[in-house]
Every structure is written in structure tokens, then in C-alpha cells.
C-alpha positions as CSV (number, residue, x, y, z in Angstrom):
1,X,-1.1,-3.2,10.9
2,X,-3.4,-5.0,8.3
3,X,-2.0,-6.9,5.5
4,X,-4.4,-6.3,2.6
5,X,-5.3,-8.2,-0.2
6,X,-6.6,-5.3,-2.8
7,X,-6.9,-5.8,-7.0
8,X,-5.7,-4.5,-10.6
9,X,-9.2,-2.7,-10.4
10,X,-9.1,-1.1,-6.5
11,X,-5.1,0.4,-7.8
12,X,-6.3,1.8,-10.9
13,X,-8.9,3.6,-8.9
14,X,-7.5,4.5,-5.8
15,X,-4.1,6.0,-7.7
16,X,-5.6,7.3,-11.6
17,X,-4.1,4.9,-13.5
18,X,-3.7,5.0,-17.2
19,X,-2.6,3.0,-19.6
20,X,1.0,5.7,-19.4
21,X,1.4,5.1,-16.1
22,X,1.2,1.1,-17.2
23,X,3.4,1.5,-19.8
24,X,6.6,1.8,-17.5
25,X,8.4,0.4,-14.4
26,X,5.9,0.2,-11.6
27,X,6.7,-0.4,-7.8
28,X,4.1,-0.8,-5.2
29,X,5.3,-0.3,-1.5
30,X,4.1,-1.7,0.4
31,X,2.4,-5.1,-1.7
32,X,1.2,-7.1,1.1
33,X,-1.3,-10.0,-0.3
34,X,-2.6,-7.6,-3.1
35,X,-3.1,-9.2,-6.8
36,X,-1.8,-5.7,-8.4
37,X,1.5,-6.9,-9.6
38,X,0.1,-10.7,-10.5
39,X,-2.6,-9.2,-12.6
40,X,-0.5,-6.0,-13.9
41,X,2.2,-9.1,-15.0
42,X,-0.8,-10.6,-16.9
43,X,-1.4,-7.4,-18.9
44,X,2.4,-6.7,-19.7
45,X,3.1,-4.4,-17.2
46,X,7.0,-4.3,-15.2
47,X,5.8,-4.6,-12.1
48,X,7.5,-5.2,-8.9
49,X,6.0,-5.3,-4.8
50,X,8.2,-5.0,-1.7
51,X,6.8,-5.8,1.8
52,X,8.7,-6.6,5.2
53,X,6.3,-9.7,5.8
54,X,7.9,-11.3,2.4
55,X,10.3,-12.6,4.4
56,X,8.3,-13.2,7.8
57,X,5.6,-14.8,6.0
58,X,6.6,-15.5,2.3
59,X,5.4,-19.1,1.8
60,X,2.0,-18.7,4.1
61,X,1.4,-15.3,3.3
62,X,-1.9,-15.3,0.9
63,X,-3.0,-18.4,3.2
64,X,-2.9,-15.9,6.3
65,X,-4.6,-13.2,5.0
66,X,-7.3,-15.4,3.1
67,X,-8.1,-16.7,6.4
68,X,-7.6,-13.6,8.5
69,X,-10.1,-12.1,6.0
70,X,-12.9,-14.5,6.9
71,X,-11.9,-14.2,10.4
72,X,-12.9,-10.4,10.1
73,X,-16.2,-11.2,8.1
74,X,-18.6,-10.8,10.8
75,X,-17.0,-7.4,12.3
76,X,-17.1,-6.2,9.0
77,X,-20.9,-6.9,9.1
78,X,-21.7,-5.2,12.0
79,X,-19.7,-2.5,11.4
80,X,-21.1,-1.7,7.3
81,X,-22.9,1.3,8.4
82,X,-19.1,3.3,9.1
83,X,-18.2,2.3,5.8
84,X,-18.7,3.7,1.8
85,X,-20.1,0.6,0.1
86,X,-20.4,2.5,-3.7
87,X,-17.3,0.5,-4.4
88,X,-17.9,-3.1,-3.6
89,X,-21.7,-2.9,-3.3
90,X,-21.6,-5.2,0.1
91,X,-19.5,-6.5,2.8
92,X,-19.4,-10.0,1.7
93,X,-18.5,-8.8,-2.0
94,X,-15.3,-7.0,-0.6
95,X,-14.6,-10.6,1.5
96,X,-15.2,-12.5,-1.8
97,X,-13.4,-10.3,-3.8
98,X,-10.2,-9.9,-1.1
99,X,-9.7,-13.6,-0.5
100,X,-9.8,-14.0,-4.8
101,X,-7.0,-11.3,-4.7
102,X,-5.0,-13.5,-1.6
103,X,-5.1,-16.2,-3.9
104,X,-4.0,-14.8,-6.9
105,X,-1.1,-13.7,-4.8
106,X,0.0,-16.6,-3.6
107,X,0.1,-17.9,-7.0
108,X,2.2,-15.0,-8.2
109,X,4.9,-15.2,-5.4
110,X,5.4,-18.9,-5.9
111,X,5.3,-18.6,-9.6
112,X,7.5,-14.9,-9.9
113,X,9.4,-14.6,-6.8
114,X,11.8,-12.0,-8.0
115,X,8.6,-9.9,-8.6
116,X,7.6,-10.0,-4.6
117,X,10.8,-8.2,-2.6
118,X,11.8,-8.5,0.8
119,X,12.5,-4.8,2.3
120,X,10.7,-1.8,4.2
121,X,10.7,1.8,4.2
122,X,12.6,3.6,5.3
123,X,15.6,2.0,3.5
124,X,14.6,0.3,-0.2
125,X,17.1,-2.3,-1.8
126,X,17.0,-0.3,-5.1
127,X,19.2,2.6,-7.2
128,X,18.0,5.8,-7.8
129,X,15.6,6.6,-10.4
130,X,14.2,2.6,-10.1
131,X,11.0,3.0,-11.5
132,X,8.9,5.2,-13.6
133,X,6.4,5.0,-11.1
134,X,6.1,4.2,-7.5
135,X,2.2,3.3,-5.6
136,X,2.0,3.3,-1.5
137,X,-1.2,2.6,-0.1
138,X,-2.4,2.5,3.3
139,X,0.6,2.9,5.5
140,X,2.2,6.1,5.5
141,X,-0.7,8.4,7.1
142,X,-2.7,6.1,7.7
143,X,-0.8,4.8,10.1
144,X,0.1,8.0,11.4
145,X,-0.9,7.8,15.2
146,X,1.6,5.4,15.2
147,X,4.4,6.1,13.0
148,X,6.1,9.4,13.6
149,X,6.7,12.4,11.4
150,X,10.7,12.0,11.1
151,X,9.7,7.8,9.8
152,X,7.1,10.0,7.4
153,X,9.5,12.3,6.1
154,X,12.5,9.5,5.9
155,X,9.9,7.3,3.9
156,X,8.6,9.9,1.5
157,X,12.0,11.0,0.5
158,X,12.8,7.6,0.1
159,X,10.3,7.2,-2.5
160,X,11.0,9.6,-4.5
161,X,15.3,8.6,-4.7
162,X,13.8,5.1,-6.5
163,X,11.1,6.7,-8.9
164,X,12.3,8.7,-11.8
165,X,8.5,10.2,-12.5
166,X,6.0,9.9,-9.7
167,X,5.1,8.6,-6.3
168,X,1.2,8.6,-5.5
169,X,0.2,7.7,-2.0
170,X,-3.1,6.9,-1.0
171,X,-5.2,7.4,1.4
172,X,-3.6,10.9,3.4
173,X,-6.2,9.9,6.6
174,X,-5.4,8.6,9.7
175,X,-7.5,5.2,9.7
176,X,-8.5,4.9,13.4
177,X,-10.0,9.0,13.1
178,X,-10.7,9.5,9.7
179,X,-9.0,12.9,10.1
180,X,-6.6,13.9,7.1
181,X,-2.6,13.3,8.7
182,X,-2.0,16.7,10.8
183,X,1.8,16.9,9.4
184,X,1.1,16.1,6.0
185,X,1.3,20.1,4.7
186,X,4.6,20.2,6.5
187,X,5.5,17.7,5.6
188,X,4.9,18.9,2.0
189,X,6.6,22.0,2.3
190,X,9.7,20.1,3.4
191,X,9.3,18.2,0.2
192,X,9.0,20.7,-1.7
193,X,12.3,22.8,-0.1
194,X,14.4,19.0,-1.1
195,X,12.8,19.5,-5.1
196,X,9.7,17.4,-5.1
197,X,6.6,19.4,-5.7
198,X,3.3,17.9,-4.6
199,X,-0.9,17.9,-5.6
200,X,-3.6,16.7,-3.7
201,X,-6.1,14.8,-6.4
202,X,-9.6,13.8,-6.0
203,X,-10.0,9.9,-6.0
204,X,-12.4,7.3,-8.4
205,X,-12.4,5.2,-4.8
206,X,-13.7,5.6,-1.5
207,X,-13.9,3.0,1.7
208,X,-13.3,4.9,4.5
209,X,-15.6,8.2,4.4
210,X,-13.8,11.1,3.7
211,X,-10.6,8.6,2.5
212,X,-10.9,9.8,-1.1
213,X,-7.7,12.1,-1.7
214,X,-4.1,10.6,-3.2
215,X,-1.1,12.9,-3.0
216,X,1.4,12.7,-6.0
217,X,5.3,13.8,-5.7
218,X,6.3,15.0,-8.9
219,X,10.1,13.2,-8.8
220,X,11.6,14.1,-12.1
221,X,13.4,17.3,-11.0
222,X,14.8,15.5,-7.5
223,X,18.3,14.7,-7.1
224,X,18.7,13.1,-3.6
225,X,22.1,13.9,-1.6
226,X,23.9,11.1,-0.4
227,X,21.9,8.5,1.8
228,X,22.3,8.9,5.2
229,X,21.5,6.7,8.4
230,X,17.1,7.2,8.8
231,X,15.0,6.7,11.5
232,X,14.5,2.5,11.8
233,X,10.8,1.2,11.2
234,X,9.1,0.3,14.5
235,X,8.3,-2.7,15.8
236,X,4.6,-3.3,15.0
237,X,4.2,-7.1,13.6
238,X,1.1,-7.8,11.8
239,X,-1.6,-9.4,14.8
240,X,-3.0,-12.1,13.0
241,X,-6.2,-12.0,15.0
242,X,-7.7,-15.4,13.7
243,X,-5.1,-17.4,15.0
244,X,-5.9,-16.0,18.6
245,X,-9.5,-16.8,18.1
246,X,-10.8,-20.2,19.7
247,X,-11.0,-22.8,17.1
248,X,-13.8,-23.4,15.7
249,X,-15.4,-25.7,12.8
250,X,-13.7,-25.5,9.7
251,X,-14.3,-23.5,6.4
């Protein structure tokens, strides 16, 4: 699974921030390398990011995926033509712009570590009703040839037990097929039997064509029962492909 390294600017667009949403408790699962929380700090914003490889990886994190970024570079080139460029204009702008991001990150989580948290869906180290908000971006569905609909279900309800307001999830297709996740109106439905209504919204961002829906839980009216055992999260460590690479001259 990739760690990514996206901005302030890519969340606002990708999830229809407003200045509202900023004005509460914000918690973005998972945070990877991202700069959201760093940059949303800067502005005044109470904002927190939880990601299993904080505690793999904490220390050489943004290093990691600063360099796995580069490493990527030249597929990324060849590859342009599958892509939607209207966002960052070029391949090496969205290289520049996610190695920036790394850094900024690994600024923040030396700087604020109580901001960067060390956990994993399904099970979140916080109480009910945590955050006004809650932002997940490009793991559940998009990850869904290889996480399975109980982990999806488990996860989504888990979401909504730590936001008092919203959850909003982005992208809802499968990454490898560009396909929109086959379970995801049952997977609604069931949501929606448990208390949280859902809406499918039209997104200001698109990098995968066709990846340019977010689907929002509306949380306020959910009271979740008492937690109960859920399905663990697979085994799928991040391949840092750079460091299988041959070495080669230096940056």
C-alpha cells in the first residue's frame, strides 16, 4: 500500500472543505506523510493524523517517502497518459509538490508528536464522538481487491463511533480498476440500517479518471452499541520499492 504525501490544498479539494469544517476537531485516517495536519496547525485548525506506520516508521518516515517518491518519478512519466493532470499540471509538479509535503511532515511529527498517532482501523485509540469531523483517503475502497467487505464495514462503523458530525472518504474506486468498490451500496444500506445516512458528492479533484466522488456519513444521529471484537487488519506492509532498487548515484 502507498504512503502518500498529499497537501492542505489536495484535502480541501478532494473532501469540500470549508472554513466550518475547519473550525472544529479534525481527524485524518489514515495521515501517512501528508502535510494536512502540519499546515491545518499553521492556520489554527485541531488537527490530529493516525497511521499504523507511525510507529513502524516514525523517525524516517517523510525521509522514506521523499525518496520513494523520486524513486517512482520515471514510472510516473511513462505512465502520464492514464492519469488526469488538470490538478497538478505535470508529473514532475505532483513529484515536486509531494516531496515539499514529505518534508513538511517530517517537520511536524518531530515538532508536534502528540498530533501524529500510532493506530489502524479497525480499532481507533479514541472515545466516542472524538471529532467534529473525520477525512480517510485512499484506503478503504481503494484498496478493495484486497481488503475485504467485513474489514470495510468494521472500519466505516468505526469512523463514525469517533466523529460527532461527519466522516468523508475519498476516492470510492478500486485503484488497480478504476471501477467504483462493488460493495459500497451494501455496504451503505447497512449503514444506513446502524443510523448513519450516506450521499455520494461530486469532487473539486481528480487523479485517477473517473476517481472524482467522496462519500459523507452523516454521524450526528449514531449511537454505536458496545464495541465488540472486529475483523484484524491484514498483513500488507508498505513495499518500499526504492530500497530494492540497485543503487545508484545519489540525489
Amino acid at each position: 500500500m502507498l504512503v502518500s504525501a498529499r497537501s492542505f490544498a489536495e484535502y480541501r479539494a478532494m473532501f469540500g472543505l470549508t472554513a466550518r469544517d475547519l473550525g472544529g476537531s479534525v481527524l485524518d485516517c489514515p495521515g501517512g506523510a501528508g502535510s494536512f495536519v502540519a499546515e491545518a496547525g499553521g492556520r489554527g485548525v485541531d488537527a490530529v493524523a493516525v497511521d499504523r506506520e507511525y510507529a513502524r516508521h516514525r523517525a524516517e518516515l517523510g525521509a522514506l517517502v521523499e525518496r520513494e517518491t523520486r524513486h517512482k518519478h520515471p514510472a510516473l512519466l511513462r505512465e502520464a497518459a492514464a492519469f488526469v493532470w488538470s490538478w497538478y499540471g505535470h508529473p514532475d509538479r505532483l513529484t515536486e509538490q509531494w516531496i515539499g509535503n514529505a518534508r513538511v511532515f517530517r517537520a511536524d511529527i518531530a515538532a508536534r508528536p502528540e498530533r501524529y498517532v500510532a493506530a489502524s482501523l479497525p480499532d481507533l485509540p479514541f472515545a466516542d464522538d472524538s471529532f467534529d469531523l473525520v477525512l480517510s483517503s485512499h484506503l478503504l475502497f481503494s484498496y478493495g481487491n484486497r481488503l475485504d467487505e467485513a474489514f470495510h464495514l468494521a472500519s466505516l462503523l468505526e469512523l463514525a463511533r469517533v466523529a460527532r458530525r461527519e466522516v468523508r472518504l475519498f476516492p470510492v474506486v478500486v485503484y488497480d480498476t478504476g471501477r467504483r468498490y462493488g460493495p459500497l451500496e451494501r455496504l451503505r444500506s447497512q449503514l444506513a440500517d446502524a443510523g448513519i445516512p450516506s450521499r455520494l458528492e461530486r469532487t473539486a479533484y481528480e487523479f485517477q479518471p473517473g476517481a472524482d466522488e467522496r462519500l459523507v456519513l452523516s454521524c450526528g444521529g449514531y449511537r454505536p452499541p458496545v464495541r465488540a471484537a472486529r475483523p484484524s487488519a491484514p498483513v500488507d506492509p508498505v513495499r518500499w520499492r526504492h530500497r530494492e532498487a540497485a543503487p545508484g548515484p545519489g540525489p
